[in-house]
MDAnalysis code that builds the backbone (N, CA, C; Angstrom):
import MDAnalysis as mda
import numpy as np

u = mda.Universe.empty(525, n_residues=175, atom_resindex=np.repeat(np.arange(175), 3), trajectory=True)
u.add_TopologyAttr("name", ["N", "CA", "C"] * 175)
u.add_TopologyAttr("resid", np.arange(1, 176))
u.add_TopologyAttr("resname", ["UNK", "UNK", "UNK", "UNK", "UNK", "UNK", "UNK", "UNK", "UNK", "UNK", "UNK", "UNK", "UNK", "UNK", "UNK", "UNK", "UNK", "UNK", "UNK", "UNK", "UNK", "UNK", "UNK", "UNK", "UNK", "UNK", "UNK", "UNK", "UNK", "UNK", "UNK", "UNK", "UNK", "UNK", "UNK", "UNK", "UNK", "UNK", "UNK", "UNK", "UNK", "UNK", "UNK", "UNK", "UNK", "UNK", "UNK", "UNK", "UNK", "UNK", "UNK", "UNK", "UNK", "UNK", "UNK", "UNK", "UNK", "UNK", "UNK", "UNK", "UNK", "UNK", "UNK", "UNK", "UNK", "UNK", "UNK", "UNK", "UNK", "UNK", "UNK", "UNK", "UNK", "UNK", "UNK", "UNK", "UNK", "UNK", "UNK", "UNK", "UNK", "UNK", "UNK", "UNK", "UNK", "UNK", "UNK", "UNK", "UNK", "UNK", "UNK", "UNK", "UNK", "UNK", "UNK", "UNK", "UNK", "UNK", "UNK", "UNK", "UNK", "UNK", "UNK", "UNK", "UNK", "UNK", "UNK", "UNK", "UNK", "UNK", "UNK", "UNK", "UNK", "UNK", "UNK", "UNK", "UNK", "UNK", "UNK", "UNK", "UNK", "UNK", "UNK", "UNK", "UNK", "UNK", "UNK", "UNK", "UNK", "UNK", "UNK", "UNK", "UNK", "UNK", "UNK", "UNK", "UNK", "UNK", "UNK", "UNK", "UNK", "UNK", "UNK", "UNK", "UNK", "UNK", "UNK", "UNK", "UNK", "UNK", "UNK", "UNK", "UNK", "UNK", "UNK", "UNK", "UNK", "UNK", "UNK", "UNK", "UNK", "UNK", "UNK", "UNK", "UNK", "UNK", "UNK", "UNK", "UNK", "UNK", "UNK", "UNK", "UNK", "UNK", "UNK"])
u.atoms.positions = np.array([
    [5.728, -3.316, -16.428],
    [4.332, -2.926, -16.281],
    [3.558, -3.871, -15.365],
    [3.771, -5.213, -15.204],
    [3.255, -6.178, -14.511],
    [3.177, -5.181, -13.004],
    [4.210, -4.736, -12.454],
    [4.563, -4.191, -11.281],
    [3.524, -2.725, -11.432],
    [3.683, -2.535, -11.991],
    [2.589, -1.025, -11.868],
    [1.322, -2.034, -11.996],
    [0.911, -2.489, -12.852],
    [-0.422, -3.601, -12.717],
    [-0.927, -3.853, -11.773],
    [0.156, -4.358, -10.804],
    [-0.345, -4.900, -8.951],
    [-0.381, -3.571, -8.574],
    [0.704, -2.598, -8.627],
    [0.650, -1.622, -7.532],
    [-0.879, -0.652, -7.379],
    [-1.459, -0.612, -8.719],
    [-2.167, 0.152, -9.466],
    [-3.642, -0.457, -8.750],
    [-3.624, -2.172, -8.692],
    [-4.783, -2.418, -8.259],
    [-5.140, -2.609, -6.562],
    [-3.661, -2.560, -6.161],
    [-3.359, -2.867, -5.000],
    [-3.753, -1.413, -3.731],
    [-3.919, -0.123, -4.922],
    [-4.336, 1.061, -4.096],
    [-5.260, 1.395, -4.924],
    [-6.240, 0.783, -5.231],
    [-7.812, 1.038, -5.236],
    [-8.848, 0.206, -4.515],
    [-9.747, 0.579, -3.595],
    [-10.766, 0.382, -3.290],
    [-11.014, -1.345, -3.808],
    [-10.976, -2.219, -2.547],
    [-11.014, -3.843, -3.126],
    [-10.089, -4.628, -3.618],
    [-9.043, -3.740, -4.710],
    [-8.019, -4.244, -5.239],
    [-8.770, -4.860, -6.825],
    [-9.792, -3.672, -7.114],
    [-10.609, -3.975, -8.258],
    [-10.509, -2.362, -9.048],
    [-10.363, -2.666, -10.616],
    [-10.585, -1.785, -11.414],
    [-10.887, -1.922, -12.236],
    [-11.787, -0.939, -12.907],
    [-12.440, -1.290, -14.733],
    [-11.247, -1.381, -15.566],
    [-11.306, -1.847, -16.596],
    [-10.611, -1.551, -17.623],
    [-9.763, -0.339, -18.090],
    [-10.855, 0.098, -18.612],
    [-11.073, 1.643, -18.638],
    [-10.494, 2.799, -17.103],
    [-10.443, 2.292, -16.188],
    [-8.971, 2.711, -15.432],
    [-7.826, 2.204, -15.035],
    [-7.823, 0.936, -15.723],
    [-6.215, 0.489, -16.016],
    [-5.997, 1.268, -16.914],
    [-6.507, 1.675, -18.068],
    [-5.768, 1.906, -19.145],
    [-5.998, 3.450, -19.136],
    [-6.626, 4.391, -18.565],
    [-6.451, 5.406, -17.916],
    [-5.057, 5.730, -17.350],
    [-5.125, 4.928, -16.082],
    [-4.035, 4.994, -15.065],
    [-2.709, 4.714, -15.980],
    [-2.527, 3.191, -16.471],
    [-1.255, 2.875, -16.862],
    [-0.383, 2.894, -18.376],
    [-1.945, 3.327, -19.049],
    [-1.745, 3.196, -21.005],
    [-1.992, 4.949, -21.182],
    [-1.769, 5.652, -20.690],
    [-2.759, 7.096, -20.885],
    [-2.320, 7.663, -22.468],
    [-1.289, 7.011, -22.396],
    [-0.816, 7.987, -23.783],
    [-1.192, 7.143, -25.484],
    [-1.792, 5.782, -25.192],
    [-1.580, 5.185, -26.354],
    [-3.126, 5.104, -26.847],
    [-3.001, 4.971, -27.919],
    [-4.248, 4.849, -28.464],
    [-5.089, 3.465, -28.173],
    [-6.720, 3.616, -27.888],
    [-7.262, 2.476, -27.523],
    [-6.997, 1.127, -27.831],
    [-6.702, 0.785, -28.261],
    [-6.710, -0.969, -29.038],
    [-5.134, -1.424, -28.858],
    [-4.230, -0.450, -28.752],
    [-2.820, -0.209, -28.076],
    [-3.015, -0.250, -26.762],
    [-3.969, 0.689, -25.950],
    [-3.784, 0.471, -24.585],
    [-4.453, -1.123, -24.156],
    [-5.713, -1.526, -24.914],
    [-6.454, -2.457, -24.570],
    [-5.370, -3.983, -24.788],
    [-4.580, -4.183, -25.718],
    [-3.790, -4.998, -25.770],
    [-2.358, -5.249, -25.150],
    [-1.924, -3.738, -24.349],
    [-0.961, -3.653, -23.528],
    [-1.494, -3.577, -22.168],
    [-2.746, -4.017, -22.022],
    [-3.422, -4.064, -20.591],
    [-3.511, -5.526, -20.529],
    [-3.869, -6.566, -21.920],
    [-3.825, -7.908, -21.691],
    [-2.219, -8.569, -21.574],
    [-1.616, -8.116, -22.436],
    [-0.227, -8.251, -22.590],
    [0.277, -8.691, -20.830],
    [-0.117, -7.454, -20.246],
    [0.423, -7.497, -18.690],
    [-0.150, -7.925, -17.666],
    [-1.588, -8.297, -17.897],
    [-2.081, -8.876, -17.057],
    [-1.763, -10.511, -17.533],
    [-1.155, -10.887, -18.849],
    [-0.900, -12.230, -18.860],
    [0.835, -12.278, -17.999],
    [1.501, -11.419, -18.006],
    [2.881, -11.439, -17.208],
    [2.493, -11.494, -15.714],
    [1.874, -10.929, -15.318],
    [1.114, -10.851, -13.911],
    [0.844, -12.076, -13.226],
    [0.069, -12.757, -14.208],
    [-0.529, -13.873, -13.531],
    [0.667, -14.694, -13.589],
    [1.970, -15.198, -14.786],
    [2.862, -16.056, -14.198],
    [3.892, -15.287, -13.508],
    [3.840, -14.185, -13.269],
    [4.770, -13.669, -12.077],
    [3.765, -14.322, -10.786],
    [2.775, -14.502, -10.431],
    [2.087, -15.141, -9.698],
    [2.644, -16.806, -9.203],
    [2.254, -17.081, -10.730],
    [2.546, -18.922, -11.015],
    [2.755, -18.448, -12.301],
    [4.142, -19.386, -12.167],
    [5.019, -19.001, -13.454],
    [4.519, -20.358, -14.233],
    [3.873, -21.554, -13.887],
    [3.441, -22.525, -14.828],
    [1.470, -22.199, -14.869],
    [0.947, -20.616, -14.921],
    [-0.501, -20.691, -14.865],
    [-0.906, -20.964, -16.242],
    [-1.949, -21.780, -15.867],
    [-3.078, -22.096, -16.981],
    [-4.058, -21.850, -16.596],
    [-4.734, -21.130, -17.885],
    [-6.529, -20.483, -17.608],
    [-7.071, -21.875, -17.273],
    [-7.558, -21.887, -16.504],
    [-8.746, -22.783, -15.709],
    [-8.228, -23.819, -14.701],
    [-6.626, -24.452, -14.981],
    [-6.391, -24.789, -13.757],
    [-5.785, -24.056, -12.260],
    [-4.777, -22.826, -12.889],
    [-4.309, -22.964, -11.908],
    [-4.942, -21.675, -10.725],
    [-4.863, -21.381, -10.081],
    [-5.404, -20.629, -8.759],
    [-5.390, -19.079, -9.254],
    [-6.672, -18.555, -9.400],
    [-6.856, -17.268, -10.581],
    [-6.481, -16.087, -8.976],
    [-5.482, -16.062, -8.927],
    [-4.651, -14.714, -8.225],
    [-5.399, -13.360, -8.862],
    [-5.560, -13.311, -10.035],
    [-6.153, -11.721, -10.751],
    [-6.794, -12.078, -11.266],
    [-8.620, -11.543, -11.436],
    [-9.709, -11.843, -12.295],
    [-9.947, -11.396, -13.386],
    [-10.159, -11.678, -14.280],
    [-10.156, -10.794, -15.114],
    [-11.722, -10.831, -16.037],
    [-12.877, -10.131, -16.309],
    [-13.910, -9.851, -17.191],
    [-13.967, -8.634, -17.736],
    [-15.296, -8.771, -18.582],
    [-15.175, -7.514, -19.651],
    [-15.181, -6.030, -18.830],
    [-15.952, -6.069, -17.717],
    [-16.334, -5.151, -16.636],
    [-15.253, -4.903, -15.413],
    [-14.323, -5.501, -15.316],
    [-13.579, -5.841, -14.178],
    [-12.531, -6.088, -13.852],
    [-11.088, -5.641, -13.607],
    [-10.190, -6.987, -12.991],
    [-9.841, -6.597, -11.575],
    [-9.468, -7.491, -10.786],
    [-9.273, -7.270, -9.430],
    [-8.549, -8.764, -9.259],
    [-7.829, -8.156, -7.427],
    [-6.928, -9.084, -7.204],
    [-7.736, -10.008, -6.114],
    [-7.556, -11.030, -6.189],
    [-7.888, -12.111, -5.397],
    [-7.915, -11.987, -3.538],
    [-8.812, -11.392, -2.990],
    [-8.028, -10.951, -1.567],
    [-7.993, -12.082, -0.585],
    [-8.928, -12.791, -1.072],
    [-8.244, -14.604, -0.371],
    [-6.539, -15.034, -0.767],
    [-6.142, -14.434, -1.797],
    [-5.030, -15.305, -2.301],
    [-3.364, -14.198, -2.259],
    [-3.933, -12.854, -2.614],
    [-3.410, -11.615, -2.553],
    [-3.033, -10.690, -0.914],
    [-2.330, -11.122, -0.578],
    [-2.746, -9.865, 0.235],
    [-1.281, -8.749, 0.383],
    [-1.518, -7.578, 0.474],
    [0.038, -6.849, 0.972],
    [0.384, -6.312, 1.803],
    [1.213, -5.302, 2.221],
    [1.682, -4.828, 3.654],
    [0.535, -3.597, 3.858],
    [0.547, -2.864, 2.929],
    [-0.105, -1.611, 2.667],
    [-1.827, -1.910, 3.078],
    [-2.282, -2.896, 2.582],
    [-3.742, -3.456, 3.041],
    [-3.479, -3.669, 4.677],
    [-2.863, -4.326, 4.802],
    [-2.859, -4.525, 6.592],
    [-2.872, -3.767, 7.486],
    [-1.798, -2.333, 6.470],
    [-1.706, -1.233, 7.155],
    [-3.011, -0.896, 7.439],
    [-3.683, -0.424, 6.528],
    [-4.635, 0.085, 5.957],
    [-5.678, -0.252, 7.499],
    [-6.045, -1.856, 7.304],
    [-6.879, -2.284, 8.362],
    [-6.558, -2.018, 9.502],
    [-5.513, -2.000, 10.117],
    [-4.946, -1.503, 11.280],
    [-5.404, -0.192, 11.535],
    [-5.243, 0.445, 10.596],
    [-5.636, 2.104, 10.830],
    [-6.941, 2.177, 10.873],
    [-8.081, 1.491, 9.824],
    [-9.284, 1.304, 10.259],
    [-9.748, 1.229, 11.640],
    [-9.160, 0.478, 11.610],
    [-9.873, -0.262, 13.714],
    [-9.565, 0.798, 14.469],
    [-8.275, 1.490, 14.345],
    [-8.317, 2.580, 15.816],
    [-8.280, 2.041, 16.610],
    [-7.357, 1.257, 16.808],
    [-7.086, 0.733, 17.754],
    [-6.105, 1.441, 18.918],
    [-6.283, 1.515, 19.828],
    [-5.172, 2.671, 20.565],
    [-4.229, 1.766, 21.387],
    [-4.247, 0.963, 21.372],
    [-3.346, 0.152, 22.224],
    [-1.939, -0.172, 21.882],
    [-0.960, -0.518, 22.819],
    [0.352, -1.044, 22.617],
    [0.977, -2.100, 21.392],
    [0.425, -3.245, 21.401],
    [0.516, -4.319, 20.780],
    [-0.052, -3.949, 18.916],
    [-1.534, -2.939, 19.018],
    [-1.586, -2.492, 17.608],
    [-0.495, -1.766, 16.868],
    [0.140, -0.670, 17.849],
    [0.813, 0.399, 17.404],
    [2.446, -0.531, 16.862],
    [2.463, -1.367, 17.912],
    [3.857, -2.291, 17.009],
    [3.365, -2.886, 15.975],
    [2.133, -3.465, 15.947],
    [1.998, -4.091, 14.509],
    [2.209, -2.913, 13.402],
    [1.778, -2.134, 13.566],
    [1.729, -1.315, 12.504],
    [3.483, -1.049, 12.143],
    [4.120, -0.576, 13.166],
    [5.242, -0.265, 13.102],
    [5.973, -1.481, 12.573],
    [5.434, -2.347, 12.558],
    [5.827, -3.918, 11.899],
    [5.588, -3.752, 10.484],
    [4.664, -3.466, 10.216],
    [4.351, -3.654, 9.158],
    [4.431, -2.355, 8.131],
    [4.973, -1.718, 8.772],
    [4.526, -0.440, 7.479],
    [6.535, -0.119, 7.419],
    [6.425, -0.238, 6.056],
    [8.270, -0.157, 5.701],
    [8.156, 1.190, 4.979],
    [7.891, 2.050, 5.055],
    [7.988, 3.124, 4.037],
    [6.792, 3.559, 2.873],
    [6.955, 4.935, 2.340],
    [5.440, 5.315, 1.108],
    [5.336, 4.179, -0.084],
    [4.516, 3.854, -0.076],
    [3.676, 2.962, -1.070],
    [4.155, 3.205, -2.766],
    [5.057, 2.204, -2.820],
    [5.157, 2.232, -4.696],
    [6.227, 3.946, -4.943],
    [6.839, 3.512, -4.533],
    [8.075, 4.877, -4.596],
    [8.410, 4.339, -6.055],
    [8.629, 3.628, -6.457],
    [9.181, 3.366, -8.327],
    [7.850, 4.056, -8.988],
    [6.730, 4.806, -8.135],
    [5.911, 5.493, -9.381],
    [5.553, 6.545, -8.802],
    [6.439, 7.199, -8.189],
    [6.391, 8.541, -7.503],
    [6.007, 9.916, -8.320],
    [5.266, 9.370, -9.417],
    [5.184, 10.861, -10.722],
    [3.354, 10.183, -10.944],
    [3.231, 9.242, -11.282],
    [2.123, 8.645, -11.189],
    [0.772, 9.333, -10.301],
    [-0.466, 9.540, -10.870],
    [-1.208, 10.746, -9.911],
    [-1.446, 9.006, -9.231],
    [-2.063, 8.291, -9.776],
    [-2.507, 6.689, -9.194],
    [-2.313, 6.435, -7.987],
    [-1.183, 6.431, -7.829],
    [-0.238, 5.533, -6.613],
    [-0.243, 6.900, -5.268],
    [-0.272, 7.953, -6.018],
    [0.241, 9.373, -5.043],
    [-0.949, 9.641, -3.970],
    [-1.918, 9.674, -4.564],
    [-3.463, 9.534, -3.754],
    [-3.001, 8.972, -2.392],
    [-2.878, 7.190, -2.780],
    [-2.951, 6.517, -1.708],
    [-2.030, 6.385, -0.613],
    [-0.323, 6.472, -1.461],
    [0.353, 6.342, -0.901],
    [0.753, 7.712, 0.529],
    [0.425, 9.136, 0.007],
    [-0.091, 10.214, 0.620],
    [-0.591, 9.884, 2.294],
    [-1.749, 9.535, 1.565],
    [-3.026, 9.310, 2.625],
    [-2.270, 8.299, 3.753],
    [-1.759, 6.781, 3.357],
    [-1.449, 5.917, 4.083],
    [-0.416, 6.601, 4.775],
    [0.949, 7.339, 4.073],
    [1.814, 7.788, 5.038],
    [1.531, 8.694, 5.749],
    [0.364, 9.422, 6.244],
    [-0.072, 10.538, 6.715],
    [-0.757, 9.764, 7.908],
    [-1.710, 8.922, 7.454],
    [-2.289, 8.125, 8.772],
    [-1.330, 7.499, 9.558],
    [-0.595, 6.850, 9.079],
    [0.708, 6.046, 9.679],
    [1.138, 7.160, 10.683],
    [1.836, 8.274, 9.965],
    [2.356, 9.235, 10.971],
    [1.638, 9.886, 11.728],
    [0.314, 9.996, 11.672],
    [-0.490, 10.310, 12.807],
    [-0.713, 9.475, 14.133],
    [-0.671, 8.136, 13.622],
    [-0.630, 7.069, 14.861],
    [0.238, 7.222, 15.510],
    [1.981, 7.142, 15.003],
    [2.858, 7.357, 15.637],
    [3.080, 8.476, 16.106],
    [2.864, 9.897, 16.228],
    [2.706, 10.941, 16.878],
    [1.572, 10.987, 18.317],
    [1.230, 10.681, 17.937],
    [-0.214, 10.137, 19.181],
    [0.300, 9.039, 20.317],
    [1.148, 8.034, 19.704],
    [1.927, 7.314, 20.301],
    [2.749, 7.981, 20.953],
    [3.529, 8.748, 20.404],
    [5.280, 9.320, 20.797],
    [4.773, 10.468, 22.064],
    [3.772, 11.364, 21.876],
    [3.124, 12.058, 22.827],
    [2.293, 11.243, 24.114],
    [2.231, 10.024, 23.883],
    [1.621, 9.318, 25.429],
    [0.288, 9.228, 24.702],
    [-0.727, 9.816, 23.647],
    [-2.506, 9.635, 23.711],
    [-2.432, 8.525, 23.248],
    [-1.774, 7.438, 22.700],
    [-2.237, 6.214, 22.475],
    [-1.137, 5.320, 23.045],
    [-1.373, 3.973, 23.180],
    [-0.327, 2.971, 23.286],
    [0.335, 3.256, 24.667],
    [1.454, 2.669, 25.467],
    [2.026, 2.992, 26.324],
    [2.460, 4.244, 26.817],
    [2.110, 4.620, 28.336],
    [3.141, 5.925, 28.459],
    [4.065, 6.204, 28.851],
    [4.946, 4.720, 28.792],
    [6.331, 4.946, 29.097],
    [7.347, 5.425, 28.155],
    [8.092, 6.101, 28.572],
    [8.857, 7.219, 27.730],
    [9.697, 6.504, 26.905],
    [10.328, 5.338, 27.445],
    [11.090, 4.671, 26.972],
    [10.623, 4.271, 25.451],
    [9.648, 3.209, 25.724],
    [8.836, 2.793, 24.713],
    [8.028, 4.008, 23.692],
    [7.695, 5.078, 24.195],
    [7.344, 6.319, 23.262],
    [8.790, 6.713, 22.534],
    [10.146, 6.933, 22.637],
    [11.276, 7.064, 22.540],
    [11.514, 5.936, 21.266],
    [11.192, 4.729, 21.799],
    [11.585, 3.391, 20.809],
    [10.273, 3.697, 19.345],
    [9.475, 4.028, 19.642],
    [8.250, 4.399, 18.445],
    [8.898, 5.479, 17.604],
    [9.471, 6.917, 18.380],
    [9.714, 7.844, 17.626],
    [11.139, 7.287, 16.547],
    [11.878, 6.430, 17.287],
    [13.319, 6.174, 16.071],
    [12.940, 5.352, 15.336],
    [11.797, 4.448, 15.521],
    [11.645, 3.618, 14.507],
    [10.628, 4.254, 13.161],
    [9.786, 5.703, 13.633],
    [9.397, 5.862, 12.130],
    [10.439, 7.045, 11.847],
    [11.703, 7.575, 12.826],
    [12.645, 8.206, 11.794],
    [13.336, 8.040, 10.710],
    [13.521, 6.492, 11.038],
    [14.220, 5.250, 10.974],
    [12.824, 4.868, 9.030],
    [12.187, 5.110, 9.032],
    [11.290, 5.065, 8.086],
    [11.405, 6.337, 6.833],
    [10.674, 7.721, 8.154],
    [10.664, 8.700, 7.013],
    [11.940, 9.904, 7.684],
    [13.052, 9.532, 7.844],
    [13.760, 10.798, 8.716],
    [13.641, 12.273, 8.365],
    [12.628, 12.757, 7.113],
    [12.106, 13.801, 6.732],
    [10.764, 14.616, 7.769],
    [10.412, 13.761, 9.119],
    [9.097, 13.981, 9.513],
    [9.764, 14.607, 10.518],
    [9.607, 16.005, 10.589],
    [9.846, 16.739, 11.589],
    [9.359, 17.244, 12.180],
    [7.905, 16.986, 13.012],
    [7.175, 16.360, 13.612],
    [6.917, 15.610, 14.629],
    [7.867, 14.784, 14.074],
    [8.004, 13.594, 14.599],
    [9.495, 13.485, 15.303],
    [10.146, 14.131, 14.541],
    [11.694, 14.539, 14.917],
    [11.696, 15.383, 16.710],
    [10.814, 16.346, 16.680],
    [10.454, 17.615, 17.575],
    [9.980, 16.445, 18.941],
    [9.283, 15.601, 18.459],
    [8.633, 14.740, 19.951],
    [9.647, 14.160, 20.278],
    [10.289, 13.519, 19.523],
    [11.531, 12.529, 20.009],
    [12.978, 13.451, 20.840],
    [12.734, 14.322, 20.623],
    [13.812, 15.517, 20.958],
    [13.431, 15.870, 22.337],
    [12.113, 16.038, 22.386],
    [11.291, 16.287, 23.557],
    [11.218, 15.519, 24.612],
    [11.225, 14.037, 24.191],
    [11.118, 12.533, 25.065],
    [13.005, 12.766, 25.593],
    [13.426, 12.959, 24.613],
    [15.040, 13.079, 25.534],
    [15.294, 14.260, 26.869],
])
């Protein structure tokens, strides 16, 4: 559960959630005072999967936790999926963005909770933007228009999702 814990806060808005949608999202079936104590339970595994020697007040609070609140530390936290994320923000159309991204983005977000509505939202959305960049790429409207390098974009997100046929059709096309 520690791992659904991060993944859970890691695709909401900030990397912050109430209570009351942790235990929504990750306790749905147990009764309150069951979910409320299997929400502390895992947020205490969390933090020494963090730092495996943490102590409340010394050591470096990675996950916050109040009555209103917990969220992840984004000074101390950060993941691939956030970077993605910002990358896609900026719109950036250039060469050097489109490899970062392709750097950084390894596949859909939290596949160990592929039944989960939580994780499906985001992970959706991110692989959809992702593959929109790289289509835009592989067609020449963003990033370089050398074929070569449009060619090297299309195998590397086949090489990701080889289900995007789409994406399959441009690369077929560049040959």
């Amino acid at each position: 559960k520690a791992l659904a814990l991060l993944a859970f806060l890691v695709a909401q808005p900030g990397g912050l959630a109430t209570p009351d949608q942790l235990i929504e999202g990750l306790w749905p079936d147990l009764n309150p005072d069951a979910a409320l104590n299997s929400m502390h339970q895992t947020i205490y595994f969390l933090r020494r999967v963090f730092d495996s020697g943490y102590r409340a007040g010394m050591s470096a609070e990675y996950l916050h936790v109040d009555s209103d609140v917990v969220w992840l530390d984004r000074d101390l936290v950060d993941s691939r999926s956030w970077q993605c994320r910002t990358l896609l923000a900026r719109r950036s159309e250039g060469q050097a963005s489109v490899e970062q991204l392709l750097g950084l983005y390894s596949g859909r977000f939290a596949t160990e909770f592929s039944y989960e509505e939580w994780a499906s939202a985001y992970r959706d959305s991110l692989h959809a933007q992702y593959l929109g960049v790289v289509e835009r790429a592989i067609s020449g409207a963003l990033g370089a228009f050398d074929p070569r390098w449009r060619l090297w974009v299309g195998q590397r997100a086949l090489q990701i999702d080889p289900t995007a046929d789409g994406i399959e059709a441009l690369v077929i096309r560049l040959y």
